[in-house]
ZAFIDREN-780687 format. One line per 5 residues: number of its first residue (from 1); their letters; for each residue x, y, z of C-alpha. Coordinates in nm, 3 decimals. Each point is the difference from the previous one (the first is absolute). Example, Ala and Ser with C-alpha at 12.3 -4.5 7.8 and 13.67 -1.06 7.14 Angstrom:
// ZAFIDREN-780687
1	as	1.230,-0.450,0.780 | 0.137,0.344,-0.066
//
This chain:
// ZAFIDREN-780687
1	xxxxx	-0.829,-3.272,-0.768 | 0.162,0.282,0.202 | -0.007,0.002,0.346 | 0.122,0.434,0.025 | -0.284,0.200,0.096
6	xxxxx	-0.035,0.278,-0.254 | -0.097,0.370,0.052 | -0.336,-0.044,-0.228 | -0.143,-0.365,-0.014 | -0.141,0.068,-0.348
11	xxxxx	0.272,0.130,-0.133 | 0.320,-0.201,0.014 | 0.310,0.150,-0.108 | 0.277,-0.127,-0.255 | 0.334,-0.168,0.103
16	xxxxx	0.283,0.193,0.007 | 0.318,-0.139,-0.069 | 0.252,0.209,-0.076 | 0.098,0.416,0.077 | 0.233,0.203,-0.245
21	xxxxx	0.027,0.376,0.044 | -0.330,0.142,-0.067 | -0.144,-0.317,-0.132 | -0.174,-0.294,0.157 | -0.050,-0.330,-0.141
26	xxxxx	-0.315,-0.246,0.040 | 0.047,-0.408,-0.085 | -0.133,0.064,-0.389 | 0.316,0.238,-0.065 | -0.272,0.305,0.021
31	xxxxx	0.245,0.312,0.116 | -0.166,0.304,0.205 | 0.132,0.346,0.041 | -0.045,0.092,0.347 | -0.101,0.315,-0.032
36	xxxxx	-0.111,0.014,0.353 | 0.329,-0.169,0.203 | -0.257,-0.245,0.114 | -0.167,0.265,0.276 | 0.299,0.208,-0.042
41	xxxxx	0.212,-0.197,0.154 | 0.234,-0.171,-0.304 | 0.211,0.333,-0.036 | 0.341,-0.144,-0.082 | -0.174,-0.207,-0.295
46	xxxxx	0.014,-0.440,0.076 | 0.293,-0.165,-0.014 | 0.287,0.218,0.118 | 0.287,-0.149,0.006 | 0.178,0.199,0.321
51	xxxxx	-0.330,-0.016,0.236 | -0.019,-0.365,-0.092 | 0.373,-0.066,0.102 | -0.077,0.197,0.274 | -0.217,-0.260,0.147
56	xxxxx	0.202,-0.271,-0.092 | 0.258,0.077,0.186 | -0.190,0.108,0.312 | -0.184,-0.332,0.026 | 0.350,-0.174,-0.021
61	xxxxx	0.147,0.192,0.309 | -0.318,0.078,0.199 | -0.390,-0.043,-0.100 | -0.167,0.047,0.347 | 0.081,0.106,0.339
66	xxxxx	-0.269,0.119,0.198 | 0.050,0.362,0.100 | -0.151,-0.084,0.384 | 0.349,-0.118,0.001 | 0.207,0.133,-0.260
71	xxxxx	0.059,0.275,-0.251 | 0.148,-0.028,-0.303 | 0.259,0.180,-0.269 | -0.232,-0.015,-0.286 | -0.283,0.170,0.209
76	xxxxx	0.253,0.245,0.150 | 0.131,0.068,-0.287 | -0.335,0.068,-0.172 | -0.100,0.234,0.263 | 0.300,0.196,-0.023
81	xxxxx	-0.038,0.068,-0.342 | -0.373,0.069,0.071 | 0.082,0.285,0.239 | 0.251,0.130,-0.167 | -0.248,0.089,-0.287
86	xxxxx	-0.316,0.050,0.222 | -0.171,0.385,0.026 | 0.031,0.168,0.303 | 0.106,-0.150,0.339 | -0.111,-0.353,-0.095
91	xxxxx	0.272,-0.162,0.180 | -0.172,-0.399,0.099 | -0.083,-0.273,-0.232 | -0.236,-0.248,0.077 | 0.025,-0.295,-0.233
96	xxxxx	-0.332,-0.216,-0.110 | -0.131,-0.245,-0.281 | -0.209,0.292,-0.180 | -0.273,0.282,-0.062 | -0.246,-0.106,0.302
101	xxxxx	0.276,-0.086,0.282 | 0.146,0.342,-0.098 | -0.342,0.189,0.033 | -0.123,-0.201,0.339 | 0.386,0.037,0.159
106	xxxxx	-0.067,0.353,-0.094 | -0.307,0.065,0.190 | 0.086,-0.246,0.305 | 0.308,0.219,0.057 | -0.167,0.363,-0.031
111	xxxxx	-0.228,-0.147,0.251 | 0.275,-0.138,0.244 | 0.225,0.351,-0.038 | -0.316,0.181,0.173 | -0.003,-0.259,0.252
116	xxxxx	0.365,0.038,0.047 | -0.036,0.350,0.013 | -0.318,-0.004,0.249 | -0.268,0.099,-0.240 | -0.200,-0.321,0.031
121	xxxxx	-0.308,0.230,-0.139 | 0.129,0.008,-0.316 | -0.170,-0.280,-0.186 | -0.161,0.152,-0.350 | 0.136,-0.118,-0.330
126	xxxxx	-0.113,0.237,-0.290 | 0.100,-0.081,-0.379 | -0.179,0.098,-0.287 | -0.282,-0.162,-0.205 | 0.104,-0.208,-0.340
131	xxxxx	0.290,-0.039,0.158 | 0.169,-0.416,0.017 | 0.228,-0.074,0.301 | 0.003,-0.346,-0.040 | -0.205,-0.362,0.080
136	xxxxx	0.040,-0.073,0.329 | -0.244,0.111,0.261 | 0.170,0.293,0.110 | 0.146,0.151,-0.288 | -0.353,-0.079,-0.184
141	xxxxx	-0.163,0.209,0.311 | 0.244,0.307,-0.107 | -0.085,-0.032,-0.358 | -0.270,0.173,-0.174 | -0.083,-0.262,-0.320
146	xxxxx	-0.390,-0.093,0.135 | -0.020,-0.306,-0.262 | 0.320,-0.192,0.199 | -0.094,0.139,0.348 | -0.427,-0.109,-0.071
151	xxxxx	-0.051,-0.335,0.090 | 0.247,0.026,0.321 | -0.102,0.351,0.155 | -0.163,-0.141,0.300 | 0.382,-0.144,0.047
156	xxxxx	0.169,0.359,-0.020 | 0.097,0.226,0.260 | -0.121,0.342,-0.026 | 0.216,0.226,-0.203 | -0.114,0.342,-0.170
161	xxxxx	0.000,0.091,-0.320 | 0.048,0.333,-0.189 | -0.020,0.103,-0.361 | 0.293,-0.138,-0.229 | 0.198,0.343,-0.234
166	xxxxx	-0.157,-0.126,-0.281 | -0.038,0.276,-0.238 | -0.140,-0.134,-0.306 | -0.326,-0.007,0.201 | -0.014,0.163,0.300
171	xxxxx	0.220,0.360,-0.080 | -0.289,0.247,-0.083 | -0.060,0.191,-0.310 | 0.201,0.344,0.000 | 0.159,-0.129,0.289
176	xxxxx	0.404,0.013,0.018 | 0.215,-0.335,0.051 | 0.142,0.186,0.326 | -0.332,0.057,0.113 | -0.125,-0.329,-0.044
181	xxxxx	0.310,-0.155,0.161 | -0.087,0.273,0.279 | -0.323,-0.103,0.047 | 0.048,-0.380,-0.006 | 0.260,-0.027,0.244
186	xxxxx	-0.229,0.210,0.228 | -0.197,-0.294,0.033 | 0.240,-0.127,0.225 | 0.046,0.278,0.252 | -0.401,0.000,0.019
191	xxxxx	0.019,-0.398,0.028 | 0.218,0.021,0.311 | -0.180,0.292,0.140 | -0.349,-0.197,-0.020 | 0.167,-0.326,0.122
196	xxxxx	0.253,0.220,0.281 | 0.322,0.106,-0.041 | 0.121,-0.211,0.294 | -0.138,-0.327,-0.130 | 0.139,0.008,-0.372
201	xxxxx	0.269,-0.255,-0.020 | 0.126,0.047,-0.356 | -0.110,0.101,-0.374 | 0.084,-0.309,-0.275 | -0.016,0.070,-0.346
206	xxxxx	0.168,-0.105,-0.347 | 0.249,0.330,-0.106 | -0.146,-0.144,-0.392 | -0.335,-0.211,0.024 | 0.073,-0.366,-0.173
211	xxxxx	-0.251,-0.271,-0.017 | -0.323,0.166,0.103 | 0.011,0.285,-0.216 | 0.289,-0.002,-0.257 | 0.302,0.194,0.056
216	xxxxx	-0.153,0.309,0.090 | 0.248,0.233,0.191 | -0.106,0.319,0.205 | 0.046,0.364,-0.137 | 0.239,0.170,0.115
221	xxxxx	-0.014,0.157,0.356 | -0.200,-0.274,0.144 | 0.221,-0.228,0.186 | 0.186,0.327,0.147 | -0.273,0.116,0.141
226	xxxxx	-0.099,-0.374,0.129 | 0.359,-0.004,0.111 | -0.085,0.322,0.221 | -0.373,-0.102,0.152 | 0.149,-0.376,0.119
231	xxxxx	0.289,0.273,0.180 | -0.226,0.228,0.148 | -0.197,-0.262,0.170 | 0.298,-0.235,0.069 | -0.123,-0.296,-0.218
236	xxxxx	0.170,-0.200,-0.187 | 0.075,-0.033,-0.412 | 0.019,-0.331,-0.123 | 0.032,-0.019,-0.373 | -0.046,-0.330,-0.191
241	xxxxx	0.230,0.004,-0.265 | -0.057,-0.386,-0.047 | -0.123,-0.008,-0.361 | 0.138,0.368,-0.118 | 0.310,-0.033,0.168
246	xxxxx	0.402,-0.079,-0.048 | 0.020,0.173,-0.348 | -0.340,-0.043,-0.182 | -0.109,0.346,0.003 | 0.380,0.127,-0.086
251	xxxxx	0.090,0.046,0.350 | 0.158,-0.296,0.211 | -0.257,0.110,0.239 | -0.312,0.142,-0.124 | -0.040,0.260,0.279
256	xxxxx	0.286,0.183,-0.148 | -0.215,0.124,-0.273 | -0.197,0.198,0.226 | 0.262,0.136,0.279 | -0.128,-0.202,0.299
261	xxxxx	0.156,-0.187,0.248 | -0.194,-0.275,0.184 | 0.017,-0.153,0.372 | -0.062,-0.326,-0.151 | 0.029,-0.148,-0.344
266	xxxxx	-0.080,-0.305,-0.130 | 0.128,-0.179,-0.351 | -0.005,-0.345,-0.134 | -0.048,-0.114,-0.384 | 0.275,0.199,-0.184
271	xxxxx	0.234,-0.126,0.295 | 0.006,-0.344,-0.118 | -0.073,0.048,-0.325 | -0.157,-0.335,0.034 | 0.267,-0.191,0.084
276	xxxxx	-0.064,-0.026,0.338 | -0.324,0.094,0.226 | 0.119,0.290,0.195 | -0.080,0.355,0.172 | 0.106,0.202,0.240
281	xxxxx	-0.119,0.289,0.238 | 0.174,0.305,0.031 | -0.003,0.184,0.331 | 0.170,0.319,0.105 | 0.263,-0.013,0.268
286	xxxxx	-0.266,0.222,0.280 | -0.256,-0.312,-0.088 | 0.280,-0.288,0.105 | 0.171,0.232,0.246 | -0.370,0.016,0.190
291	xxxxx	0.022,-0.413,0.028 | 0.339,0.005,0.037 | -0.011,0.227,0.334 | -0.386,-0.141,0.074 | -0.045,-0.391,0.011
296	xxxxx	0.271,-0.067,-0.239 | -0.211,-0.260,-0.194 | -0.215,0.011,-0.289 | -0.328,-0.215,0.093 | -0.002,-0.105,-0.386
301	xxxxx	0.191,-0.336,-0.240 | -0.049,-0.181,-0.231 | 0.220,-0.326,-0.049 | 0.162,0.128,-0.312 | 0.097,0.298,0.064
306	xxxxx	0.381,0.122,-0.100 | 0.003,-0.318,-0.245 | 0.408,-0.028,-0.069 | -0.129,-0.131,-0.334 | -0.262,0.299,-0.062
311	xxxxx	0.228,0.229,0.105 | 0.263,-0.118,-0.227 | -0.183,0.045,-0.288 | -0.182,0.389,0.117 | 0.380,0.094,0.004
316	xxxxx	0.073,-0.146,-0.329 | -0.318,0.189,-0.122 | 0.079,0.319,0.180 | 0.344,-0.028,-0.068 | -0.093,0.013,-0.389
321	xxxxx	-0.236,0.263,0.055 | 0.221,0.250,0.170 | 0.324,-0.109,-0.193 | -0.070,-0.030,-0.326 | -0.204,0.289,-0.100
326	xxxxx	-0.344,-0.221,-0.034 | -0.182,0.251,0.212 | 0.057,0.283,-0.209 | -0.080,-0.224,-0.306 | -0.362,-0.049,0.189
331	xxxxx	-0.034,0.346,-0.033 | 0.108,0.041,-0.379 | -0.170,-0.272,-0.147 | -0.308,0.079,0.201 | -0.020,0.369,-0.160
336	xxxxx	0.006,-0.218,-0.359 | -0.270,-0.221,0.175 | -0.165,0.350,0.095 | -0.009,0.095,-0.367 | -0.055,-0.277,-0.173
341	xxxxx	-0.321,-0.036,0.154 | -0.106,0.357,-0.048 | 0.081,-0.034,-0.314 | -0.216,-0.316,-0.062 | -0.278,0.042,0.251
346	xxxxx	0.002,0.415,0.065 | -0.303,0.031,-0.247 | -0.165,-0.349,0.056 | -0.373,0.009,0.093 | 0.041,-0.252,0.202
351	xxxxx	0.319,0.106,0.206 | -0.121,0.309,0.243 | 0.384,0.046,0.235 | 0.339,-0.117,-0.057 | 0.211,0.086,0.303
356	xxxxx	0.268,-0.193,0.209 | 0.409,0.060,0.059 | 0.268,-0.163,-0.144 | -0.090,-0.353,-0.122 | -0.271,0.010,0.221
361	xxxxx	-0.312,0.123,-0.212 | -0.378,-0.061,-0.066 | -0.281,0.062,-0.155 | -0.353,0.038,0.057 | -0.283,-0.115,-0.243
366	xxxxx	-0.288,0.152,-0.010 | -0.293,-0.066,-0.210 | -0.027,0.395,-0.096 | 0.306,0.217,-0.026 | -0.143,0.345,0.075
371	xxxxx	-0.270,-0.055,0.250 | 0.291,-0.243,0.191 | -0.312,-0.253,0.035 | 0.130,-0.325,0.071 | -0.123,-0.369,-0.168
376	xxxxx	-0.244,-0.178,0.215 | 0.148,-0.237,0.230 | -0.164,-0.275,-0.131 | 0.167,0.061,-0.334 | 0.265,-0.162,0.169
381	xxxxx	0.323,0.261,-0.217 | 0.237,-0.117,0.233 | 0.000,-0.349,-0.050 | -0.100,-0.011,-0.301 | 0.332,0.237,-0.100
386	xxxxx	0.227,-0.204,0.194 | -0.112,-0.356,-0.197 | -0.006,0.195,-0.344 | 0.372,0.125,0.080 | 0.073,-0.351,0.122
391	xxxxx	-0.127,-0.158,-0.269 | 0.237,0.260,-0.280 | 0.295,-0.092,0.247 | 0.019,0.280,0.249 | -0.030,-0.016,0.377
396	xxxxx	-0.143,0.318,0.157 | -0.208,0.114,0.311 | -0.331,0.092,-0.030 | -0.260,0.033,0.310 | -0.388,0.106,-0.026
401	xxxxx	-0.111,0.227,0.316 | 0.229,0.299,-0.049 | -0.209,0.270,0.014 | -0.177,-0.158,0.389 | 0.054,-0.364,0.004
406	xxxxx	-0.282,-0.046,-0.253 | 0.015,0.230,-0.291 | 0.318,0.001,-0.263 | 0.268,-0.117,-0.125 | 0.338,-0.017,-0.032
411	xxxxx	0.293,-0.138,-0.184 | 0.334,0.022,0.220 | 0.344,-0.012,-0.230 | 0.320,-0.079,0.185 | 0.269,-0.197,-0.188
416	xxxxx	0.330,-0.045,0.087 | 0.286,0.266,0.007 | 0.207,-0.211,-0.272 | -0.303,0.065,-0.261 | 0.115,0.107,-0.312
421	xxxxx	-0.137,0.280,-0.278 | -0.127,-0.270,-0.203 | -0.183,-0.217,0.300 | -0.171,0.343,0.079 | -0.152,0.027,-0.365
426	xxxxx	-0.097,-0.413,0.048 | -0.125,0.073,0.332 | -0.222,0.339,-0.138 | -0.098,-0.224,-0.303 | -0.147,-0.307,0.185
431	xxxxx	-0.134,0.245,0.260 | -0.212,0.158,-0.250 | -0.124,-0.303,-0.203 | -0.152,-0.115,0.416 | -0.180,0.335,0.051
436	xxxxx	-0.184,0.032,-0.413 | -0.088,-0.380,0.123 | -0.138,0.042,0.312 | -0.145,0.356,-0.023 | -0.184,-0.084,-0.365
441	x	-0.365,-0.049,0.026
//
C-alpha cells in the first residue's frame, strides 16, 4: 500500500522508472513520448548527461548554504548569465524553488517598491481572466482559472480581472487583429481608471497563456500598448513567463516575441528542465535600486532559495540553451510542430484553433467547427483525451474550462527541444487516435 498522497484519489498514476530523451518509462517497460515536457517543463529531454554531471559535482563541493548567510558561485553564476540575456533593464535575480514562489515574490515586491517609494495607496493587483499564476494563495488570487481558484475564494485577496487577448473568441467579426489588440488592452487603462490611478500596484499576465487556455499568444500590438497604459499611470508590468518561458515559444524569453520589456518577470519549468525545482524573479535595476536606497531589505524568503545545487543545474540548462543552439532549434522544430498539425487537424470537425509559438502549441476542441460551439463540460474531452493519448503512449496537456472556467477544451503540446522529425509524426499520430476516441459519439 502506498503511503504518497496522489493528485486524484481515484485515479492513481503508473510508476515511473526510468527517463531517456523524449521518452519515459513505467515498471511494465511501457515507453511514453512526452509530448507535453511534463507541464512544459522537461525541455532538454530526461537524462542529459551534462545537467546530470552538473549536479553531481555541485553536491560534492557544496549542496546547501543558507543564503541568510551566504551566497554562492553556482547561484551567482546563474544570475549572471540570466542578466546577461534578460530584456530590457532587468538587472536582479531573485532565486526560488518554482512557478508560485516566483509569482508571490513578484507581487510582494511590486507592493514593497511603492512602499519604498511612499505610495502606500497603491495596493490593486489586476491580471486577466483564464489566466494560471500558480497554487499558492497568492499567485492563485492573481490568476484567472475559476475551477482552481473555486473552492478557496473566500481565502483570496482581492485582485481584478480583465479580459484575456484571446482572439479565437472574443476578436469581432470584420474586426482587424490591431483593433482587437487595441481594444483589449484598453481594458486595462479603464480598469485602473475605475479602481484609481494612484492605487494600481501592477498588471500580471502570461506574454503566451499556458495551462488555462492553451498556448494562445496575443495579436500583435497588444502588449505595446499594455506596455504604454502600465507607463502612463506608473504601474508596474510583471510578465509570467513561468510555463512559456526560457525558449519554448522560440525566444529564450517569451516577451521578446512581442517587443516588451517588463519591470518584473518571473520563469521556472524550462529553467530546470526538471532536474532540479527552481525559479527565479527578474527585477529591473529602478525596482532593487528603490530597496536598495529605501529599507534595504526585502520582507520576503523562503528557506531554499539560491539552492547551490538548483542553481548548478539552471546553469547547466541555460548554459545548453544559450550555447548550443537549442533555442533556435525550439523555434524550428516548433514551425514543423506548427504544420504538422495543420496539416492533420486544419480541416478536423472536431479541432476549431491551432495556435501557440515555437514548441509551445495547442489546440482547442470543439464539438462544432464552424459555429466554434464547444462540447458540454460534462462530456468530460479533456480527460477523456489525455487517458486515450496515455493509453496509445503519449503524454500531453489537456484542461476543460477554456473558454470561462467551465466550457471547452483544450489539448496543450509542448515536447522537448531535442524532438526529432519522426517523434513529431508519432506525437501527431497518437494525438489523433486520443481526439477520434474521445470526441466519437
Amino acid at each position: 500500500m502506498s503511503h504518497i498522497f496522489p493528485r486524484h484519489t481515484r485515479a492513481l498514476p503508473p510508476r515511473a522508472v526510468r527517463g531517456e530523451g523524449c521518452y519515459l518509462y513505467d515498471e511494465t517497460g511501457k515507453a511514453y513520448l512526452d509530448g507535453s515536457g511534463g507541464a512544459a517543463v522537461s525541455c532538454l529531454g530526461h537524462g542529459d548527461p551534462d545537467v546530470i554531471a552538473a549536479v553531481q559535482k555541485q553536491t560534492q563541493e557544496l549542496a546547501f548554504a543558507h543564503t541568510g548567510f551566504f551566497t554562492s558561485e553556482p547561484a551567482e553564476a546563474l544570475a549572471d548569465l540570466l542578466i546577461q540575456h534578460a530584456p530590457g533593464d532587468l538587472d536582479r535575480v531573485y532565486l526560488v524553488s518554482g512557478g508560485s514562489e516566483a509569482t508571490e515574490a513578484a507581487i510582494k515586491l511590486a507592493r514593497q517598491f511603492h512602499v519604498e517609494n511612499g505610495q502606500p495607496e497603491r495596493r490593486h493587483l489586476i491580471a486577466r481572466k483564464q489566466s494560471y499564476h500558480g497554487n499558492t494563495l497568492g499567485a492563485l488570487a492573481a490568476g484567472g482559472n475559476e475551477w482552481r481558484r473555486a473552492q478557496f475564494d473566500p481565502l483570496l485577496i482581492g485582485v481584478s480581472h480583465i479580459s484575456p487577448c484571446y482572439e479565437y473568441i472574443l476578436r469581432d467579426a470584420g474586426e482587424t487583429a490591431e483593433a482587437y489588440g487595441l481594444r483589449a488592452a484598453q481594458e486595462l487603462e479603464d480598469e485602473i481608471l475605475r479602481l484609481g490611478p494612484e492605487t494600481v500596484m501592477a498588471f500580471m499576465a502570461e506574454p503566451v497563456v499556458g495551462a488555462t487556455m492553451g498556448a494562445v499568444p496575443a495579436v500583435a500590438g497588444y502588449y505595446q500598448r499594455i506596455r504604454g497604459i502600465c507607463d502612463r499611470y506608473g504601474v508596474l508590468l510583471i510578465l509570467d513567463e513561468v510555463m512559456c518561458g526560457m525558449g519554448r515559444t522560440g525566444h529564450l524569453f517569451a516577451c521578446e516575441a512581442d517587443g516588451i520589456e517588463p519591470d518584473i518577470l518571473c520563469i521556472a519549468k524550462g529553467l530546470g528542465a526538471g532536474y532540479q525545482p527552481i525559479g527565479a524573479m527578474l527585477c529591473s535595476a529602478r525596482i532593487y535600486v528603490a530597496i536598495e536606497d529605501g529599507s534595504g531589505f526585502f520582507q520576503h524568503g523562503h528557506t531554499y532559495l539560491g539552492h547551490p545545487v538548483a542553481a548548478a543545474a539552471a546553469r547547466a540548462v541555460l548554459g545548453k540553451l544559450t550555447g548550443q543552439g537549442l533555442v533556435g532549434r525550439a523555434a524550428g522544430q516548433g514551425e514543423r510542430l506548427a504544420a504538422a498539425l495543420k496539416e492533420r487537424f486544419g480541416q478536423h470537425p472536431h479541432v476549431g484553433d491551432i495556435r501557440g509559438r515555437g514548441l509551445f502549441q495547442g489546440l482547442e476542441i470543439v464539438e462544432e467547427r464552424e459555429a466554434k460551439r464547444p462540447f458540454a463540460p460534462e462530456k468530460r474531452v479533456a480527460p477523456r483525451i489525455k487517458q486515450a493519448a496515455f493509453e496509445a503512449g503519449l503524454i500531453c496537456y489537456p484542461m476543460q474550462g477554456t473558454r470561462d472556467g467551465r466550457l471547452g477544451d483544450h489539448v496543450l503540446i509542448a515536447p522537448p527541444f531535442i524532438i526529432s522529425d519522426a517523434q513529431i509524426g508519432e506525437l501527431i499520430d497518437k494525438l489523433s487516435v486520443a481526439i477520434t476516441r474521445a470526441t466519437a459519439g
